[in-house]
DRENZA-930295 format. One record per residue (C-alpha): residue in three letters; x, y, z. Coordinates in pm, whole numbers, plus 50000, padded with zeros to 5 digits. Example, Ala and Ser with C-alpha at 12.3 -4.5 7.8 and 13.67 -1.06 7.14 Angstrom:
BEGIN
ALA512304955050780
SER513674989450714
! end
This chain:
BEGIN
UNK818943744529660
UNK816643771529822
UNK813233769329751
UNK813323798129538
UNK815553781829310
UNK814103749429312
UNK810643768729183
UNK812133783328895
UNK813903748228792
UNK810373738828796
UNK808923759228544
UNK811603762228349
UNK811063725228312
UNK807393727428277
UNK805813722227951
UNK802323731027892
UNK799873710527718
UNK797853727927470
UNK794893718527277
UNK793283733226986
UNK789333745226923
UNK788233735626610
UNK784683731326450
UNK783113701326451
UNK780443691926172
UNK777643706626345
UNK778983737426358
UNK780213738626736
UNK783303741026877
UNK785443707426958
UNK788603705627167
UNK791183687427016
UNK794543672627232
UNK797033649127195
UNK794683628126904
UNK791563628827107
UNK788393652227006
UNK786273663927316
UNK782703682327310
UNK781683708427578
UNK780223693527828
UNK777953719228024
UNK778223754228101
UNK781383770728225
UNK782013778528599
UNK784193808028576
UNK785353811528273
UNK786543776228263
UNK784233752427983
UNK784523710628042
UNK785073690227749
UNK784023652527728
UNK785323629127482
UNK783523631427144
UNK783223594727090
UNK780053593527286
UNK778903559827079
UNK781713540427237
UNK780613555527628
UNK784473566827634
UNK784743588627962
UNK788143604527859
UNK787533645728014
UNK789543679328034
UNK788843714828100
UNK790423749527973
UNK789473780628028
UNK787993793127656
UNK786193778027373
UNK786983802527070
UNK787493783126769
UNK790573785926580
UNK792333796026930
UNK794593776027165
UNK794033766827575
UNK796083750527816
UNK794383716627870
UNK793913702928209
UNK793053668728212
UNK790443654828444
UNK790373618128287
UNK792833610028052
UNK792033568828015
UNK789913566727686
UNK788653533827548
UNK789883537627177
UNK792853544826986
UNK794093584426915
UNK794223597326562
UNK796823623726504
UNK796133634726131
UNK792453639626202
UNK792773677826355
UNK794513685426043
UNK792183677625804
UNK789423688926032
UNK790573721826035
UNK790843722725622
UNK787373713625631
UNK787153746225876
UNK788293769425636
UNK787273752925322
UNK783723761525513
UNK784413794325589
UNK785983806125235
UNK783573789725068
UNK780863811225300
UNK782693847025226
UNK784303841524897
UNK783033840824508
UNK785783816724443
UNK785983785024221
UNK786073753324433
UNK789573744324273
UNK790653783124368
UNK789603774824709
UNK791273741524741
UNK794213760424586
UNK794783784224875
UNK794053753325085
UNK796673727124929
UNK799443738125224
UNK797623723325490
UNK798093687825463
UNK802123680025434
UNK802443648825551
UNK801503615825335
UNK799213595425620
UNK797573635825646
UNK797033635125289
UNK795833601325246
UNK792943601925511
UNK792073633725388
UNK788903638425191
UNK788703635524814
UNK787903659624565
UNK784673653524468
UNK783763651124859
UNK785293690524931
UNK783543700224575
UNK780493692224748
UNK780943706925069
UNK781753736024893
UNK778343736824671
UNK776433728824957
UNK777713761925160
UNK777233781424881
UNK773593769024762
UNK772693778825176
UNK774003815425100
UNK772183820424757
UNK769113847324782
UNK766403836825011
UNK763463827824718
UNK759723825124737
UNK758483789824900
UNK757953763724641
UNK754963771824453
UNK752163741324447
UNK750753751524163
UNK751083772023846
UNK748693804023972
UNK750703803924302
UNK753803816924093
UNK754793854224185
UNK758063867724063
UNK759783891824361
UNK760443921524115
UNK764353916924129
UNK763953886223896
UNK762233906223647
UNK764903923123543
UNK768413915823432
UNK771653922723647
UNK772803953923649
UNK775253964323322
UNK776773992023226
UNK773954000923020
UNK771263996623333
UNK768973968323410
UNK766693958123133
UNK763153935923181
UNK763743902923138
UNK760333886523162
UNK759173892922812
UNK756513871122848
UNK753613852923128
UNK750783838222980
UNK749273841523321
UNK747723826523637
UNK744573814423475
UNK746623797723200
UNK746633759123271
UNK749613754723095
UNK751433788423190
UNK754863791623070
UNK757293821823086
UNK759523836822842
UNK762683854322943
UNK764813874922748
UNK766463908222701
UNK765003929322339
UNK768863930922236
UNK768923891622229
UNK765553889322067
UNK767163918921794
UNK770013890521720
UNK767103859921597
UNK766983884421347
UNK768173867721006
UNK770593846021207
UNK770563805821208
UNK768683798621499
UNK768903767421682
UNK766783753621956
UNK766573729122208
UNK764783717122530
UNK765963700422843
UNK764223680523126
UNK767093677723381
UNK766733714523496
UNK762953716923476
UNK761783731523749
UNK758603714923949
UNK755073719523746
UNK757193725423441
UNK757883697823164
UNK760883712423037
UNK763153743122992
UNK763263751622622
UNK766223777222502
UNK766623795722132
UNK770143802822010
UNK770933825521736
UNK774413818221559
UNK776423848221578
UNK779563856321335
UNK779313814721182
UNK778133794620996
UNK775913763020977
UNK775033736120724
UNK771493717720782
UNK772163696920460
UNK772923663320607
UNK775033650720353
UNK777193680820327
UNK777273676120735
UNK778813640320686
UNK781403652720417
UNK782433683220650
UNK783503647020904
UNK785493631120705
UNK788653647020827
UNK787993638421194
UNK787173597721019
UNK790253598520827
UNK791793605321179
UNK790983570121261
UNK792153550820951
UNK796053541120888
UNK797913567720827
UNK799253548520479
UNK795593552220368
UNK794783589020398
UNK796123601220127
UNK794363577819863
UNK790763576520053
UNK790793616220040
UNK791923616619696
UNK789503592019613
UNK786363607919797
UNK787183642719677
UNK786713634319313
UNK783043632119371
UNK782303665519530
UNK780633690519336
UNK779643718919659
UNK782063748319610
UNK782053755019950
UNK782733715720073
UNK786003718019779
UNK787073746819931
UNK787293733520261
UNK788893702420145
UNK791513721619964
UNK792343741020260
UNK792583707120445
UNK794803685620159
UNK797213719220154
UNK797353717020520
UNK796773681620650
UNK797413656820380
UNK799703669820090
UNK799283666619733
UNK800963658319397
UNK802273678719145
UNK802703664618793
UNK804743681918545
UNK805823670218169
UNK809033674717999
UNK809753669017623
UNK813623663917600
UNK814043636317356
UNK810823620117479
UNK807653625417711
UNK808683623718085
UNK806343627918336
UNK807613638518692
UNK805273632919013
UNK806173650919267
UNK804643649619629
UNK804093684219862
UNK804343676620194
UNK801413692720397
UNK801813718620714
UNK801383690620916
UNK802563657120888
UNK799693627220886
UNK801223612221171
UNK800913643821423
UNK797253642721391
UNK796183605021321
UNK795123587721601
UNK794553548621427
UNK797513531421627
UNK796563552621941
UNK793063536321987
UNK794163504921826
UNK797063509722145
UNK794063517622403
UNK796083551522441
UNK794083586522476
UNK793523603722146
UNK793943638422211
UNK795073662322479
UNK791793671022551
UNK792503667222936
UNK795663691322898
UNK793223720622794
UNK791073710323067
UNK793363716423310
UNK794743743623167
UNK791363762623159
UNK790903751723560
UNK794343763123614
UNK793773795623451
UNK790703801823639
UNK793313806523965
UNK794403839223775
UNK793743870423651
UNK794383883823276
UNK797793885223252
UNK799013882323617
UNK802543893523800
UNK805053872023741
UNK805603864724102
UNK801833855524185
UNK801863831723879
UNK804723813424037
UNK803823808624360
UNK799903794224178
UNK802293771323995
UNK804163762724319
UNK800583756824500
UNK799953737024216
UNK802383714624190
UNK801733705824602
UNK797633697624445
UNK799623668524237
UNK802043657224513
UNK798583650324710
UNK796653636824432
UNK799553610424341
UNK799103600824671
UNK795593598124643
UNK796123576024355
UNK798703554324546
UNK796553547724831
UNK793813535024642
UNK791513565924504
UNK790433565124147
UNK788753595723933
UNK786413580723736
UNK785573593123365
UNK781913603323249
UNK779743575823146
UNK778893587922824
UNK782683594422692
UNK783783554122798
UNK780563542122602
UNK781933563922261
UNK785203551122310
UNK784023516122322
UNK781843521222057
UNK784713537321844
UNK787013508921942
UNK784733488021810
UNK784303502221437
UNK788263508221435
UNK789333470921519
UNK786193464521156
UNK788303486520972
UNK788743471220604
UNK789793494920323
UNK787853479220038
UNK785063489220270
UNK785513522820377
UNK782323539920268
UNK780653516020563
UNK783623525320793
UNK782983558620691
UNK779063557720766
UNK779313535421114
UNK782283565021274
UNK780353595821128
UNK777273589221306
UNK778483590521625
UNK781673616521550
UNK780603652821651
UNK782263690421507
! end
């Protein structure tokens, strides 16, 4: 073989090693090959930029060169020490650079975090990938973090009240199609000891008008030198009840929810025989007609009095909406976390979207649960809220007490804590 020949058998056989520049989470670019992570080290001679192994706390010496550092591009790697002191991990450049662009949509787009993680979900394919991969809640908060950095740049925290100055922006409102309106109705001003603020547009104060107001206050979003952040609601197009009795007979469907469903029928019958509010029977009507059925007696007179009972069966069936056996059964008593997802899932679409885009959301979907049942088989949990565990316990508890002869208690103990 002439030498020309043997040259091209050469690099025809030659394959090149490539690594990868990715971001690290200081924001600076980090050379990843073959499971290792290097760091520049130095300027570049030339063109050509020296890496050194990013595991710096365990004094590993592992060191390459290429010749560019442009994240998100590759370089052929030449290694100048490839003996490291610690294991490779393969799946790590993977989920590094979904962190990468979680980071960078996050920066230049107004989407949701679960749109985000959406258009994300094709990254990670393989199940070791998925399961060292960060969890939910972790990329939610990555995700709030970036976007909290590229809110407005605001005044510096006031020390005190007096030191307060509104930039004129957050005066008014945002711009609608009717034009920007004030919305600082009110500053009792600097010299005020106890200044407050009142914000507002005149068309919301034109709908306290003769409307059921409700207010409220709140300390968890007080800002500093405030106590609290008070807010007046006007009832638009409803109704409200501040009679508390008529309140607690307006429950009684949602309690009779929790009783046997052998017992409905009687405890309603027996409970609406008292009511005398025109409004409460009308409701309870509508609700016997369409929840719990009703008799019908009729008389005949052939040869003797005969009197016929017969039962209408309501719109829906007792046992579609009672829920006794499910909580006796520890079993969820509503699809409350159906609608939840399906308002997050609808939040990946427009009104009405082609049929091809909804698809391929569905499709990117469906890839979200593959990883999440993952997640759950390698060990990660999604907690509920607090508050809901505590008011199923506590419901639990009056449920397993249920005694018919006492269901005026039962009925006291679950309305207090039911909601509508």
């Amino acid at each position: 073989m002439n030498p020309l020949d043997e040259l091209s058998t050469n690099f025809q056989q030659l394959t090149l090693s490539l690594g990868f520049v990715t971001l690290s989470q200081k924001m600076a670019p980090q050379l990843a090959h073959e499971g290792y992570f290097y760091r520049v080290n130095g300027k570049p001679n030339n063109g050509v930029f020296k890496w050194r192994c990013a595991r710096t706390d365990l004094k590993c010496k592992g060191s390459c060169s290429t010749k560019g550092n442009t994240i998100g591009s590759n370089y052929e790697v030449t290694l100048i020490n490839a003996n490291h002191n610690h294991a490779s991990n393969p799946t790590l450049l993977t989920n590094k650079e979904r962190r990468r662009k979680i980071k960078e949509k996050a920066t230049y787009s107004e989407s949701k975090t679960r749109k985000i993680l959406s258009q994300l979900c094709e990254e990670l394919n393989s199940k070791e990938e998925i399961a060292n991969s960060p969890s939910y809640e972790a990329d939610r908060q990555v995700i709030n973090r970036i976007k909290r950095k590229n809110k407005p740049e605001y005044p510096p925290q006031p020390e005190k009240l007096s030191d307060i100055s509104l930039p004129e922006w957050l005066i008014f409102s945002l711009k609608t199609p009717a034009g920007s309106e004030v919305f600082l109705l009110h500053d009792s001003g600097k010299d005020d000891e106890e200044r407050f603020f009142v914000f507002g547009t005149n068309e919301h104060i034109k709908l306290l008008e003769n409307a059921h107001i409700f207010c409220d206050g709140t300390f968890d979003i007080a800002p500093k030198l405030f106590l609290q952040v008070y807010s007046i609601h006007a009832l638009v197009h409803g109704r409200y009840s501040d009679d508390e009795k008529i309140r607690k007979l307006l429950k009684l469907p949602q309690v009779l929810a929790f009783v046997p469903s052998d017992d409905v029928m009687e405890l309603f019958c027996e409970l609406k025989k008292d009511i005398s509010d025109t409004q409460v029977i009308d409701f309870y009507t509508y609700f016997e007609k369409t929840y719990v059925g009703y008799t019908i007696e009729t008389t005949t007179w052939r040869r003797y009095k005969k009197t016929i009972v017969e039962h209408v069966k309501p719109m829906f069936e007792i046992n579609l909406w009672n829920v006794y056996k499910r909580v006796k059964e520890c079993i969820p008593r509503s699809n409350n976390f159906v609608e939840a997802w399906h308002n997050a899932f609808s939040s990946l679409l427009d009104h009405h979207p082609l049929i091809y885009e909804l698809i391929d959301v569905l499709r990117k979907e469906q890839k979200t649960s593959e990883m999440n049942l993952v997640k759950l088989k390698t060990g990660i949990h999604y907690k509920r809220k607090p508050k809901y565990i505590t008011l199923d316990e506590r419901i639990q508890v009056i449920v397993d007490n249920y005694n018919k002869s006492k269901f005026q208690e039962f009925f006291d103990s679950l309305s207090s804590i039911l909601y509508y």
